[in-house]
Backbone as ProteinMPNN parsed JSONL, in Angstrom:
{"seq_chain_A": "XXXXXXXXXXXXXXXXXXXXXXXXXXXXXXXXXXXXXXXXXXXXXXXXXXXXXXXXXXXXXXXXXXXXXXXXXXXXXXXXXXXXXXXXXXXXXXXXXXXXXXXXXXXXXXXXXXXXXXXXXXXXXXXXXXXXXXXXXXXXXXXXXXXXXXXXXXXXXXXXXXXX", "coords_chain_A": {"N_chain_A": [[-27.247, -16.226, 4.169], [-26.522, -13.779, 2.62], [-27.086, -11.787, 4.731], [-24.906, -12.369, 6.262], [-22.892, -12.196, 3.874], [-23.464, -9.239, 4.245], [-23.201, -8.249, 6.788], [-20.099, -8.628, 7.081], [-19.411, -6.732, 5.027], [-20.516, -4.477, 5.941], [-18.902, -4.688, 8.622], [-16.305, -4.329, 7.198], [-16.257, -1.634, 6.489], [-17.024, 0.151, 8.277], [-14.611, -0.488, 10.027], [-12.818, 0.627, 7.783], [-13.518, 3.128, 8.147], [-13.62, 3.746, 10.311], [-10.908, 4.382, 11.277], [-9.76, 6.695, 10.532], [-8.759, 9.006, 11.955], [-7.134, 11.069, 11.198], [-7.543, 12.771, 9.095], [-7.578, 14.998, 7.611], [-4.765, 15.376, 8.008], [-3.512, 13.755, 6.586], [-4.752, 14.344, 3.996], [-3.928, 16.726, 2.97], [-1.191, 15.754, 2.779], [-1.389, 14.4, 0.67], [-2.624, 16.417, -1.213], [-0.128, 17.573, -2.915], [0.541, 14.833, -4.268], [0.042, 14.217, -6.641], [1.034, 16.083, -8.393], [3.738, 15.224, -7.791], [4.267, 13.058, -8.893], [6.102, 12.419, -11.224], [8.74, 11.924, -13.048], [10.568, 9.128, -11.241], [13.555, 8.088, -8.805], [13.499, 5.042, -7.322], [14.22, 3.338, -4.055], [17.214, 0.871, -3.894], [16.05, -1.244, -2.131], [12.781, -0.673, -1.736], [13.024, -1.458, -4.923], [13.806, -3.51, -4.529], [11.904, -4.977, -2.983], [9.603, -5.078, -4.373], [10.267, -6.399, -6.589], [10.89, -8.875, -5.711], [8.239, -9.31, -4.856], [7.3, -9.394, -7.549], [8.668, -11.934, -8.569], [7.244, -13.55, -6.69], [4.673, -13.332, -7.933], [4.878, -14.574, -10.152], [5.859, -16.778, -9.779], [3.39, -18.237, -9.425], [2.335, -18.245, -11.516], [0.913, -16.092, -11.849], [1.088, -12.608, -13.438], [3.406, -10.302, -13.873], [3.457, -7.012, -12.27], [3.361, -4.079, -13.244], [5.299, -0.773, -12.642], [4.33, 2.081, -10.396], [4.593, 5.463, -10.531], [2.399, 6.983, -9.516], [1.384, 5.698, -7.67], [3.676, 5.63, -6.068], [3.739, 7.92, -5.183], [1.762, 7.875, -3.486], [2.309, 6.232, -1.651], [4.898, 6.929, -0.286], [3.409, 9.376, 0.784], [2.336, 7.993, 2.565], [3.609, 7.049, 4.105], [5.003, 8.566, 5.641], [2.698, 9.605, 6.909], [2.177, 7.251, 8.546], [5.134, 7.315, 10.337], [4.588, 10.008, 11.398], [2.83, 9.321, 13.394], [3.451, 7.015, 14.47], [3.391, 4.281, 14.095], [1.997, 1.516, 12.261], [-0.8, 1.554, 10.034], [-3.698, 1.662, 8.393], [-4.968, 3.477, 8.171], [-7.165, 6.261, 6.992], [-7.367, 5.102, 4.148], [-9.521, 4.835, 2.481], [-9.785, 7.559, 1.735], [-7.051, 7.565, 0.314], [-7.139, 5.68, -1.448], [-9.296, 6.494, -2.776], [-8.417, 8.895, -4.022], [-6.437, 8.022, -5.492], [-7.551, 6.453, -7.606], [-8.671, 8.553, -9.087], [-6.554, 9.837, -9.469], [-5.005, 8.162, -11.38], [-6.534, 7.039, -12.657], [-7.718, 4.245, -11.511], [-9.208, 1.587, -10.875], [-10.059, -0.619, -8.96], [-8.285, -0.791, -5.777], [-5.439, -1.756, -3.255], [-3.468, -2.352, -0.305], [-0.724, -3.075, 0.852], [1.053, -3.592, 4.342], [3.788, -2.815, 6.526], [6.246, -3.275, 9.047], [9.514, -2.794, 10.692], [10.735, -4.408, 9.266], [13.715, -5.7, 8.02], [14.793, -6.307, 5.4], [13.965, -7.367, 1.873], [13.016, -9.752, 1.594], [12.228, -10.704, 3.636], [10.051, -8.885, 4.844], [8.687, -9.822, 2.403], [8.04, -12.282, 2.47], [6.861, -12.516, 5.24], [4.08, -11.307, 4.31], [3.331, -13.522, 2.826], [2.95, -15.102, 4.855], [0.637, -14.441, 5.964], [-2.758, -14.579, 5.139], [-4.566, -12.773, 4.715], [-2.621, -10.496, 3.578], [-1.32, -12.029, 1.49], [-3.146, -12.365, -0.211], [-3.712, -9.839, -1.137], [-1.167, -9.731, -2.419], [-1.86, -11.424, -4.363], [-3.881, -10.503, -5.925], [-5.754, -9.637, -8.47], [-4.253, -7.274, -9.884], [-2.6, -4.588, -11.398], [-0.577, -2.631, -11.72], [1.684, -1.252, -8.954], [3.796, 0.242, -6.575], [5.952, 0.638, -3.572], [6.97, 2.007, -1.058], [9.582, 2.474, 1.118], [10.301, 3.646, 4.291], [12.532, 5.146, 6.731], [12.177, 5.821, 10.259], [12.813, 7.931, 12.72], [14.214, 6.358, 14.481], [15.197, 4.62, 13.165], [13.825, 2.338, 12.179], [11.896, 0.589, 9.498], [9.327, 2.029, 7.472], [6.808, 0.198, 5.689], [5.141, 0.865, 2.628], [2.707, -0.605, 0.384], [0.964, -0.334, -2.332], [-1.391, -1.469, -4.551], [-2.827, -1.717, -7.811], [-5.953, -1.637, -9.767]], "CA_chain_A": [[-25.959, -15.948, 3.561], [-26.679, -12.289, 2.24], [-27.486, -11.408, 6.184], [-23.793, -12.942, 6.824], [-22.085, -10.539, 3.584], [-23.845, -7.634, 4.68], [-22.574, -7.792, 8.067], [-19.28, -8.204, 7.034], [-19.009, -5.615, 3.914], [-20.927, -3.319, 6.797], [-17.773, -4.46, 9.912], [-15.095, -3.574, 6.994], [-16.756, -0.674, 6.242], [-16.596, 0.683, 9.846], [-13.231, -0.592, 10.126], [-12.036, 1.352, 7.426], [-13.872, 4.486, 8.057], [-13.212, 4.641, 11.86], [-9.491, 4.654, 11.448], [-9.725, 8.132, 9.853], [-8.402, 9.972, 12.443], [-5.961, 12.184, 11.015], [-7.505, 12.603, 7.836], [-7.193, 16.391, 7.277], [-3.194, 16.006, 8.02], [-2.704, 12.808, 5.509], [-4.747, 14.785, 2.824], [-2.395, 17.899, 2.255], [-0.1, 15.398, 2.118], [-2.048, 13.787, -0.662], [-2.696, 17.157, -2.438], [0.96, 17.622, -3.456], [1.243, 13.788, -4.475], [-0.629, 13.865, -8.222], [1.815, 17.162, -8.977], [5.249, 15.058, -7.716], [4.032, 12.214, -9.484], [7.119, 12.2, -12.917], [10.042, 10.618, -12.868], [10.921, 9.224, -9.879], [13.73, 7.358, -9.089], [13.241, 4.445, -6.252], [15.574, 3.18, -3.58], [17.565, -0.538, -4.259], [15.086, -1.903, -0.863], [12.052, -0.57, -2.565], [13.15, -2.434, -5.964], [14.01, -5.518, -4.167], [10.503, -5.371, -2.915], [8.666, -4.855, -6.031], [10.803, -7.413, -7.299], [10.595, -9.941, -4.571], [6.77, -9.725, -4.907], [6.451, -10.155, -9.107], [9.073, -13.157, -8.422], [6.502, -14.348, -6.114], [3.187, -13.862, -8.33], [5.262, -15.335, -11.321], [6.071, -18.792, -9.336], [2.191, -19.112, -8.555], [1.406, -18.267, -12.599], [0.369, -14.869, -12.401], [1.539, -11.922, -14.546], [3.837, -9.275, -12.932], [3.114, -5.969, -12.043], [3.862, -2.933, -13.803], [5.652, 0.296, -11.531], [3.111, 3.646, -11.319], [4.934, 6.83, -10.008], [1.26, 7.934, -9.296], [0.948, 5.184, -6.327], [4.679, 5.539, -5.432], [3.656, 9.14, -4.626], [1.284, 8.193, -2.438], [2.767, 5.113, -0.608], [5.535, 7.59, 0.429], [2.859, 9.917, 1.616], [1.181, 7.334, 3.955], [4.771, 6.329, 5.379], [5.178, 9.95, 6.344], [1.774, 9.577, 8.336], [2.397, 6.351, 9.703], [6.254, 7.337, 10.832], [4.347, 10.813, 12.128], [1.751, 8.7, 14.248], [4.671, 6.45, 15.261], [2.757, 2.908, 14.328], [1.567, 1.134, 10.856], [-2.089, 1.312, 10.306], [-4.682, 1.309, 6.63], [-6.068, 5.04, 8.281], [-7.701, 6.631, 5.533], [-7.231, 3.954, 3.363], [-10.506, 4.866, 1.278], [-9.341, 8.736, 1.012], [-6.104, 7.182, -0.666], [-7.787, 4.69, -2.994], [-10.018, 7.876, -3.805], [-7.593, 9.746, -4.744], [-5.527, 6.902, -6.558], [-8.663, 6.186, -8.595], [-9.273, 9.706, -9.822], [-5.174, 10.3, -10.519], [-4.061, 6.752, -12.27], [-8.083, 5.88, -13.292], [-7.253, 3.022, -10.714], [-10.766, 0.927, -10.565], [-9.878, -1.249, -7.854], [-7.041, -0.307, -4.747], [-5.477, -2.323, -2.106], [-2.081, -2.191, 0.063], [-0.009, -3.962, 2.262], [2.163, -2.685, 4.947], [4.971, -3.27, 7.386], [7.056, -2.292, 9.852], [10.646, -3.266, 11.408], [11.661, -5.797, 8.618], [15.205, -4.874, 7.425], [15.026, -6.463, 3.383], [12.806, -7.46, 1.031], [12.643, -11.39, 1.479], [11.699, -11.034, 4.694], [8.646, -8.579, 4.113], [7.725, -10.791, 1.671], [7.827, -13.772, 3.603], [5.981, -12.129, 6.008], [3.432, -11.329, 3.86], [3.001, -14.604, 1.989], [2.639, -16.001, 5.349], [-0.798, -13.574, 6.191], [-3.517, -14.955, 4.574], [-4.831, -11.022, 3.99], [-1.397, -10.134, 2.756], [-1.118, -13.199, 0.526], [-4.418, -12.563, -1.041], [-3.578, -8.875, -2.073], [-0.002, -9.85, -3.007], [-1.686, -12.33, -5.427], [-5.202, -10.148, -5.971], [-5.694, -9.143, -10.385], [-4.209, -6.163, -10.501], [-2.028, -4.61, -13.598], [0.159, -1.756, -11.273], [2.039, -1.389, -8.019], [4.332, 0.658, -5.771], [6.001, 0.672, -2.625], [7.959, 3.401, -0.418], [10.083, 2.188, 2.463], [11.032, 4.611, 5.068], [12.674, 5.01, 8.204], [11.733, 7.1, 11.171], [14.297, 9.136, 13.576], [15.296, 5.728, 15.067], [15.668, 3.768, 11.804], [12.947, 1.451, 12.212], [11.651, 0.965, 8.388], [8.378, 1.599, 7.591], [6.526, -0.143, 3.944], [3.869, 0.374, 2.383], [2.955, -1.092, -0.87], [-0.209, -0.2, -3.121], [-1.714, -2.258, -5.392], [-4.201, -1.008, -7.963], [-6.042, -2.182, -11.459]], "C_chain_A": [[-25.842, -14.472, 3.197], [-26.412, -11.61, 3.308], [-26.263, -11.347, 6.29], [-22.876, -12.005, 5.797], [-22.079, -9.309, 4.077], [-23.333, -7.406, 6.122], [-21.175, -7.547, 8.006], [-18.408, -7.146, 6.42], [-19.606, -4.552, 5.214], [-19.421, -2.92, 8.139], [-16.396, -3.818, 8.989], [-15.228, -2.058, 6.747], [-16.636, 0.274, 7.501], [-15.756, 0.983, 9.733], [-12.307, 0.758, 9.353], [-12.183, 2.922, 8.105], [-13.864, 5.009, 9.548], [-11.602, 4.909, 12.702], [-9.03, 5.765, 10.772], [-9.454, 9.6, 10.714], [-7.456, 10.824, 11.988], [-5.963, 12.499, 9.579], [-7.213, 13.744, 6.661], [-5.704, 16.253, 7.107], [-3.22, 15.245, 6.814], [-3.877, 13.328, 3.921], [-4.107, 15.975, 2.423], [-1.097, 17.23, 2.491], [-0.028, 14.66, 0.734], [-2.039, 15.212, -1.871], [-1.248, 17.305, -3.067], [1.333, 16.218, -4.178], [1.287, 13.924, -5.939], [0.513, 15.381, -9.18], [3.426, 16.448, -8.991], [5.456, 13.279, -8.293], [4.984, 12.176, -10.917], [7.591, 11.287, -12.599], [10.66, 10.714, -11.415], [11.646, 7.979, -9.747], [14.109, 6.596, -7.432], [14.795, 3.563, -5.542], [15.883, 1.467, -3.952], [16.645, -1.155, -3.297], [13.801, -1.632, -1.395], [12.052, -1.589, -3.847], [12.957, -3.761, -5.724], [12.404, -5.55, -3.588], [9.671, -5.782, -3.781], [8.492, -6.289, -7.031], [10.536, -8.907, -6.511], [8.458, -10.065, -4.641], [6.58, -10.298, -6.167], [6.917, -11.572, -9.1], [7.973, -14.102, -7.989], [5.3, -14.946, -7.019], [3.768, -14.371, -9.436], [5.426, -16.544, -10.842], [4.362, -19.354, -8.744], [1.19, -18.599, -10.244], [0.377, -16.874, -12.626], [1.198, -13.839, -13.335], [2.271, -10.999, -13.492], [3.635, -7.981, -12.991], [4.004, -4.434, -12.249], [4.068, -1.325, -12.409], [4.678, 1.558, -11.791], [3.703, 4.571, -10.599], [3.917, 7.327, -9.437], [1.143, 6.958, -7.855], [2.031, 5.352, -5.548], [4.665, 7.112, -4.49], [2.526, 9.101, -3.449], [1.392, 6.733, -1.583], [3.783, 6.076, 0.047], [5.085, 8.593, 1.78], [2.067, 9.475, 2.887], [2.505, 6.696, 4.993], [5.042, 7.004, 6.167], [4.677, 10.24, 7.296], [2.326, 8.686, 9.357], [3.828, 6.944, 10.261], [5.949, 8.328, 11.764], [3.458, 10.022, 13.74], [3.11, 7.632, 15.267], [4.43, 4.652, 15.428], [1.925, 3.087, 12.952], [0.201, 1.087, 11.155], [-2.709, 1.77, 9.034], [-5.228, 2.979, 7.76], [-6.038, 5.631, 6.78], [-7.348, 6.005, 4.26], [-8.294, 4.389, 1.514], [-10.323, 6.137, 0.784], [-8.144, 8.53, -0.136], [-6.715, 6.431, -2.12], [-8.586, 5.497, -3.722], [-9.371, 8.432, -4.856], [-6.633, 9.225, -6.174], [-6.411, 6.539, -7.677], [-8.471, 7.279, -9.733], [-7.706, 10.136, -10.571], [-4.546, 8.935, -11.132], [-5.797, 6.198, -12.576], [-7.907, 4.135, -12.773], [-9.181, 2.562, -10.792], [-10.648, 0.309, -8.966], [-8.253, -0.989, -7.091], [-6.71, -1.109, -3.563], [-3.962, -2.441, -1.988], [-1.892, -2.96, 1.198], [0.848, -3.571, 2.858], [2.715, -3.478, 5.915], [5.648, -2.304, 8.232], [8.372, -2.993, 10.475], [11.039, -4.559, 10.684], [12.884, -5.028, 8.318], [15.332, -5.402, 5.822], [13.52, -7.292, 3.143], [12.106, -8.76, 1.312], [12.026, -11.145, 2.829], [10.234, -10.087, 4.577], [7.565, -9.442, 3.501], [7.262, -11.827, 2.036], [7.047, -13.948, 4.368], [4.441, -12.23, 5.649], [2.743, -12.447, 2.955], [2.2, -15.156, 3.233], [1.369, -15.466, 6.147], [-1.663, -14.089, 5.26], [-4.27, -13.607, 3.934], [-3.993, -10.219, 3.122], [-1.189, -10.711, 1.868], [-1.943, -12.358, -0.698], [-4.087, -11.009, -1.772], [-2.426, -8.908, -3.062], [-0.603, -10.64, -4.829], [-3.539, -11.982, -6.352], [-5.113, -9.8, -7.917], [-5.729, -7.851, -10.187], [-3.007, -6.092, -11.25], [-0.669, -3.527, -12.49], [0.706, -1.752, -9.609], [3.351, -0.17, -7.768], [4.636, 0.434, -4.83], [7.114, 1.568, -2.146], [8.122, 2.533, 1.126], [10.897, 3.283, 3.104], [11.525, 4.683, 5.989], [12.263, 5.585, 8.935], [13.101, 7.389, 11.549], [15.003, 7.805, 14.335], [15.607, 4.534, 13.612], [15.157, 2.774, 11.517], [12.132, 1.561, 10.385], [9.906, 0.557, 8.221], [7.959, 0.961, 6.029], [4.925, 0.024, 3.845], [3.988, 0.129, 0.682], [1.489, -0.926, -1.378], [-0.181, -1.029, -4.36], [-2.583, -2.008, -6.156], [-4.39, -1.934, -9.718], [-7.008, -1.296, -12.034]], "O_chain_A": [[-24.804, -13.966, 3.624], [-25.543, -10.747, 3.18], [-25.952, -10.17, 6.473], [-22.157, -11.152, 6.317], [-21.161, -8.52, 4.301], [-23.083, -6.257, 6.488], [-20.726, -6.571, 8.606], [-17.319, -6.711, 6.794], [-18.801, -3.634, 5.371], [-18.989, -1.829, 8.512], [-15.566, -3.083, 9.523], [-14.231, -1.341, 6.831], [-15.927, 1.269, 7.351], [-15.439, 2.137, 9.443], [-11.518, 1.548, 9.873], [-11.271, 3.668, 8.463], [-14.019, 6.161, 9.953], [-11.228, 5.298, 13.809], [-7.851, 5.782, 10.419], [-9.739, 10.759, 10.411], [-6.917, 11.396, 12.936], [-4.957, 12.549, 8.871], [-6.848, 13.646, 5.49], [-5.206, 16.89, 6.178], [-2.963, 15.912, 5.811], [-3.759, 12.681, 2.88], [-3.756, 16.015, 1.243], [-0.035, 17.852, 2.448], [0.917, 14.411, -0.015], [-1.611, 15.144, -3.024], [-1.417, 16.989, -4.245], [2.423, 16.253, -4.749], [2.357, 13.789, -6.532], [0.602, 15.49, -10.403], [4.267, 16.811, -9.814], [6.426, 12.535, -8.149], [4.293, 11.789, -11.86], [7.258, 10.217, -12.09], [11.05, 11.649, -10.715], [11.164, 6.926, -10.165], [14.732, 7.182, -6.546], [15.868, 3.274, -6.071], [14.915, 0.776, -4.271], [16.216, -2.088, -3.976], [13.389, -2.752, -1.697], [11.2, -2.477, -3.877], [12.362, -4.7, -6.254], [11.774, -6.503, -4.046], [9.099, -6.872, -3.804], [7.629, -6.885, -7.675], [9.937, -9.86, -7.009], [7.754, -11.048, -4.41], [5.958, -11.352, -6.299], [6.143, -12.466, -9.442], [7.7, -15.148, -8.579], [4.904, -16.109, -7.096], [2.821, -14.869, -10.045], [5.095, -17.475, -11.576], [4.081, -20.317, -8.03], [-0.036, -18.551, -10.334], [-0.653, -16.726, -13.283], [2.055, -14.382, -14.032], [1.816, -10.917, -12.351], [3.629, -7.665, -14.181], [4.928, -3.928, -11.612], [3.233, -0.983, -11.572], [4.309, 1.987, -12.884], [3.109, 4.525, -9.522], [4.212, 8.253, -8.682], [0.77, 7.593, -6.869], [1.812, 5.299, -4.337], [5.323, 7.379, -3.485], [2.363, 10.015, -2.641], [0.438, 6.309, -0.93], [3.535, 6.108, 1.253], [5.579, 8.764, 2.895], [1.474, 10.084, 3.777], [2.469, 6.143, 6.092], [5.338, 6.638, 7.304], [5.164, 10.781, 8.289], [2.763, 8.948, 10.478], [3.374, 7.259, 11.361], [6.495, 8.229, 12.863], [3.66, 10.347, 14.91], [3.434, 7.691, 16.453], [4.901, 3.905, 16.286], [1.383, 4.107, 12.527], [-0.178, 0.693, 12.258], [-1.897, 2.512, 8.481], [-6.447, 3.101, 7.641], [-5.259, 5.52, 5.833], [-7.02, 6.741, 3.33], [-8.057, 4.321, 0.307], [-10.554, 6.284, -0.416], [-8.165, 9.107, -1.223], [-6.675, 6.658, -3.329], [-8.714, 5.432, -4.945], [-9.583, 8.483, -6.067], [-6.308, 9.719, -7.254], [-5.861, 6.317, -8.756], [-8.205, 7.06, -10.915], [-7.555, 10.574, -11.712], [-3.323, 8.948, -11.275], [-6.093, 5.007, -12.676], [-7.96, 3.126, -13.477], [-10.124, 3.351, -10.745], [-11.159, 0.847, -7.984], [-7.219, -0.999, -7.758], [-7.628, -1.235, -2.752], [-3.21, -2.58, -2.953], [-2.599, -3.346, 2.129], [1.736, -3.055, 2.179], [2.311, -4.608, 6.192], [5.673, -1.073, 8.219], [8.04, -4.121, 10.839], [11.529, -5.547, 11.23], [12.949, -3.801, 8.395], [16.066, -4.743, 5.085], [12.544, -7.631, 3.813], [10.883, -8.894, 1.286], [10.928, -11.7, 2.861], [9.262, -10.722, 4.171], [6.389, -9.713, 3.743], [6.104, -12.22, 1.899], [6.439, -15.005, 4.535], [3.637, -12.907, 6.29], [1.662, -12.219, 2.413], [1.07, -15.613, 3.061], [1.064, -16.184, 7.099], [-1.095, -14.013, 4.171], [-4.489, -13.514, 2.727], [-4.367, -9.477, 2.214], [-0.719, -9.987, 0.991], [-1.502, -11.884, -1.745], [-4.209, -10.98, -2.997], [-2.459, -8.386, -4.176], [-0.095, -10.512, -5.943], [-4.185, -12.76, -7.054], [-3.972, -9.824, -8.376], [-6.763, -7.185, -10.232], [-2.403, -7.066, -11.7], [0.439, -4.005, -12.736], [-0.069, -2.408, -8.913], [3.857, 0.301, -8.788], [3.731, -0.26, -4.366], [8.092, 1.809, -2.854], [7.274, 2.127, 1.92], [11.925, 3.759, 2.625], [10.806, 4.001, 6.72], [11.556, 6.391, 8.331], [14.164, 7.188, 10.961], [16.141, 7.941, 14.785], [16.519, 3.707, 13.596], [15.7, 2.066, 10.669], [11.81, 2.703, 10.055], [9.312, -0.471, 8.547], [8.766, 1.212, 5.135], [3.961, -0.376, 4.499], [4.896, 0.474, -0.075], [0.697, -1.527, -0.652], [0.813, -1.243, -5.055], [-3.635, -1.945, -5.52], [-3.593, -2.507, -10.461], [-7.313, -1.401, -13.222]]}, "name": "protein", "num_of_chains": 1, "seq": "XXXXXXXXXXXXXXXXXXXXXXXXXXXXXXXXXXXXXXXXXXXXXXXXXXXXXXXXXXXXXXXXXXXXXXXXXXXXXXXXXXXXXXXXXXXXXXXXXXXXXXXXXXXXXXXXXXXXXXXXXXXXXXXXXXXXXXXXXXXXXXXXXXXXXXXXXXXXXXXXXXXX"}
């Protein structure tokens, strides 16, 4: 059984760390995040997300999740990558959760993303119906964010951080 964790804490471990191609561009987009981190105010599709998720972890008896400007600054910055790259993907995943640690004293970090939904219910829907997505939607943490963006053809991208 140990043999059988360690292989898999070792394959996510890979995983994360060999999708780090572009990790120089998506950290100077990180250094500006912890400075544009105030008041910030989010779009009604964003909200309805946010909202559409605490709805969710409140009908399954969890607590809902407080908004952090500090993750909203850097869910925007990873939509920027993904919309640059042109396709959703967790790259540098562990540079973000770094960083999210050290500017919101985040302990634990985890996000869920999307691409080409048009509103919130459906996202969510989506995500309920992922067993990986579920599980972060409904994981113990205290804070949350999400930044939905479009690209140049209007395709929307999401990402959503989750941290405690």
């Amino acid at each position: 059984m140990v043999r059988y964790t360690t292989l898999i804490l070792l394959a996510i471990t890979i995983l994360m760390t060999s999708c780090s191609s572009s990790t120089t561009e998506e950290n100077e987009l990180y250094e500006a995040v912890a400075a544009t981190a105030q008041d910030v105010t989010v779009s009604s599709l964003e909200q309805e997300v946010m909202d559409a998720v605490n709805e969710y972890r409140v009908s399954i008896g969890l607590g809902t999740l407080e908004f952090s400007s500090i993750a909203y600054s850097y869910a925007i910055a990873h939509n920027e990558y993904m919309i640059s790259e042109g396709m959703i993907s967790h790259d540098n995943f562990e540079l973000r959760a770094s960083k999210l640690s050290l500017d919101a004293g985040a302990d634990f970090v985890s996000e869920n993303l999307g691409m080409e939904f048009t509103n919130a219910k459906a996202i969510v829907e989506a995500w309920k119906n992922s067993p990986t997505h579920k599980k972060v939607m409904e994981g113990d943490f205290d804070y949350t964010a999400v930044s939905v963006a479009p690209d140049q053809d209007g395709t929307l991208y999401f990402t959503q951080l989750f941290y405690k």
